[in-house]
Residue frames relative to the residue before (quaternion, step in Angstrom):
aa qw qx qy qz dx dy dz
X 1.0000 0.0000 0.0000 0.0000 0.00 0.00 0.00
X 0.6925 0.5429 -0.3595 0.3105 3.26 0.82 -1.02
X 0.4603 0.7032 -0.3331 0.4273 3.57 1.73 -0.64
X 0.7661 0.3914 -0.2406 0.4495 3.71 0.51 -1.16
X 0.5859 0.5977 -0.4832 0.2570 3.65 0.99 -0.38
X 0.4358 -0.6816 0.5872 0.0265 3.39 -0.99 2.00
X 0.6710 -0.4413 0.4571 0.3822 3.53 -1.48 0.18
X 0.6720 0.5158 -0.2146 0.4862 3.56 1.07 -1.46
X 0.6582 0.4384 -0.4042 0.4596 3.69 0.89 -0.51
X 0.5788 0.5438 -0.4034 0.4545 3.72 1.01 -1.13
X 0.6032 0.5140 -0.3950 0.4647 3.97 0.65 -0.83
X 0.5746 0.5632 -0.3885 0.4491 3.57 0.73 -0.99
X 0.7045 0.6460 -0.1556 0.2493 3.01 0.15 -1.57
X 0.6605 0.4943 -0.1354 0.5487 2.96 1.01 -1.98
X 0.5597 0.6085 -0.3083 0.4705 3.86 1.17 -0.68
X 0.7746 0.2186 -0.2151 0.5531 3.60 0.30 -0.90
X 0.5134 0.5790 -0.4724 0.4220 3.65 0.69 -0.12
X 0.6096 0.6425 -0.1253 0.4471 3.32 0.97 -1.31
X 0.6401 0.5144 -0.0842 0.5644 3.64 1.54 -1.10
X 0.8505 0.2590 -0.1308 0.4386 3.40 0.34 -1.05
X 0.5520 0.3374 -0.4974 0.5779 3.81 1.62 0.20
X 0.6169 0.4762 -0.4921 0.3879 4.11 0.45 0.44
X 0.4853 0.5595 -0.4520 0.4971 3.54 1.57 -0.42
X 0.5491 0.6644 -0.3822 0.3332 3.43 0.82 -1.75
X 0.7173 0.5676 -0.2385 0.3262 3.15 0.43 -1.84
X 0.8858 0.3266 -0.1730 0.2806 3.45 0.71 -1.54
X 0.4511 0.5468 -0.4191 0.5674 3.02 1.64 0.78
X 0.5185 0.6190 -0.4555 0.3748 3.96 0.69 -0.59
X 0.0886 -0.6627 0.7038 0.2403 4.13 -0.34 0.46
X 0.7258 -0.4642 0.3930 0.3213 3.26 -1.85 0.51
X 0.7600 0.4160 -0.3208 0.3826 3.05 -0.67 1.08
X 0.2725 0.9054 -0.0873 0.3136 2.76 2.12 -0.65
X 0.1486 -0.5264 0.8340 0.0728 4.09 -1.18 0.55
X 0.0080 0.4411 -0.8817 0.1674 2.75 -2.09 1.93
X 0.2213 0.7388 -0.6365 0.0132 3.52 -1.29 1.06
X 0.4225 -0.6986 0.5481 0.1820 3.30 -1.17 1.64
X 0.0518 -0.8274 0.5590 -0.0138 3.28 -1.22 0.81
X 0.2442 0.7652 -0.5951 -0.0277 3.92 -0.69 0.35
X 0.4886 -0.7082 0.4819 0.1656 2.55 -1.64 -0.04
X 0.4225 0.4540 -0.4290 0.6567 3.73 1.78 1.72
X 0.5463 -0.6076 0.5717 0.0741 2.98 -1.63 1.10
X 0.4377 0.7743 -0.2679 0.3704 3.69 1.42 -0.07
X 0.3421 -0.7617 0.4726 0.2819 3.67 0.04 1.22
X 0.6457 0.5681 -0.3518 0.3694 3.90 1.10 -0.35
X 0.8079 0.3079 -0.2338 0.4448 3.24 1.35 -0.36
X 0.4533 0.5662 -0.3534 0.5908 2.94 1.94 0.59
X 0.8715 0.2753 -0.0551 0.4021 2.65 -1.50 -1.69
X 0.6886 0.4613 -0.2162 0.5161 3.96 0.29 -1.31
X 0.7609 0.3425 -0.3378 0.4354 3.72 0.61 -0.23
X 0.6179 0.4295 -0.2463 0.6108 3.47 1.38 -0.09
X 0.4655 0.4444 -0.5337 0.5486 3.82 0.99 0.46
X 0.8009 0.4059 -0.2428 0.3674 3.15 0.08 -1.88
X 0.5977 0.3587 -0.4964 0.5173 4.09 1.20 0.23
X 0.8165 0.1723 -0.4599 0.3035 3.18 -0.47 -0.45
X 0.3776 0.5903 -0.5510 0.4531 3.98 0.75 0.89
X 0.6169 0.4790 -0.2845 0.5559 3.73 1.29 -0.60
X 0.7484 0.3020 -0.0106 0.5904 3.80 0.76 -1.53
X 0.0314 -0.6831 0.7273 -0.0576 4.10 0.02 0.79
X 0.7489 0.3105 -0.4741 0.3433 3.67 0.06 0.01
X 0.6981 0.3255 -0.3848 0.5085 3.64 0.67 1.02
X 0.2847 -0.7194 0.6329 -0.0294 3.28 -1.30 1.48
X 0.8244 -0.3519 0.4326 0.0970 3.09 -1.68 0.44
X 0.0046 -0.8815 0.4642 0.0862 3.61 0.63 0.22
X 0.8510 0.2045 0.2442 0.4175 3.46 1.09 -1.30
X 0.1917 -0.7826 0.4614 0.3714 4.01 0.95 0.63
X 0.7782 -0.3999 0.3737 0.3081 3.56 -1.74 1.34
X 0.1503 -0.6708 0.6740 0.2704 3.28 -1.22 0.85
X 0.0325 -0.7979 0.5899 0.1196 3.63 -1.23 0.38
X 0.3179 -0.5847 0.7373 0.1156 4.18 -0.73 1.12
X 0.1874 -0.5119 0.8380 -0.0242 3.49 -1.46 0.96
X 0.3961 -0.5649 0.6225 0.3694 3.74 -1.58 0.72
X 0.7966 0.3141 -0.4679 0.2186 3.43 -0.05 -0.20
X 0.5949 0.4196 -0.5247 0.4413 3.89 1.13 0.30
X 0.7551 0.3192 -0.3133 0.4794 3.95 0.60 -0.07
X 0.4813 -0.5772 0.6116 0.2475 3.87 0.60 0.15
X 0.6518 0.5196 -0.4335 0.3424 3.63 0.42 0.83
X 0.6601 -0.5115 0.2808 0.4731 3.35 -0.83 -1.39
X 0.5345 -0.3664 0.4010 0.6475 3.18 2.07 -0.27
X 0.1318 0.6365 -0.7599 -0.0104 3.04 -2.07 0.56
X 0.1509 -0.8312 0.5257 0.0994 2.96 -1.72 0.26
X 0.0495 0.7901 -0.6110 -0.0029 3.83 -0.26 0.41
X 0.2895 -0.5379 0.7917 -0.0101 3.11 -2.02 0.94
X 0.0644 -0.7822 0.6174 0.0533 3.50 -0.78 0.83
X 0.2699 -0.7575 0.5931 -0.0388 4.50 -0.17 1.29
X 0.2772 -0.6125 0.7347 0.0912 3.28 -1.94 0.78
X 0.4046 0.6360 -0.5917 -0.2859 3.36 -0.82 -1.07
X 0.6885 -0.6702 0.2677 0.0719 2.34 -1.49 1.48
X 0.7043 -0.6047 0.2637 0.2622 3.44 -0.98 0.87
């Protein structure tokens, strides 16, 4: 899969990603753990989707610095996690 992924699919992507950490969000009650997770090594579906929320959502911070899996220290495809507060 990871072969076929087109500019137009990454946009997709970046679209429902973009959806489901704002769903995430409006279920989290204050005080709350929200953590973004995939499974690509790609600053667009990482890092760049977790700026451009919490630039949308200021009531949630950072809790913890990004976990990132490289394929070549885990023998995989990569991961990625962001670990959020919002804030009482």
């Amino acid at each position: 899969m990871k072969w076929r992924l087109t500019p137009e699919r990454l946009a997709e992507l970046q679209g429902i990603q973009d959806w489901l950490f704002a769903d995430g969000a409006r279920h989290t009650a204050p005080g709350g753990k929200l953590v973004y997770a995939t499974c690509s090594i790609l600053p667009r579906e990482n890092q760049d989707r977790v700026e451009a929320f919490l630039a949308a959502h200021p009531m949630f911070q950072r809790t913890r610095p990004d976990f990132h899996a490289s394929p070549a220290a885990t023998a995989s495809d990569g991961f990625y996690a962001a670990f959020l507060t919002r804030e009482s």
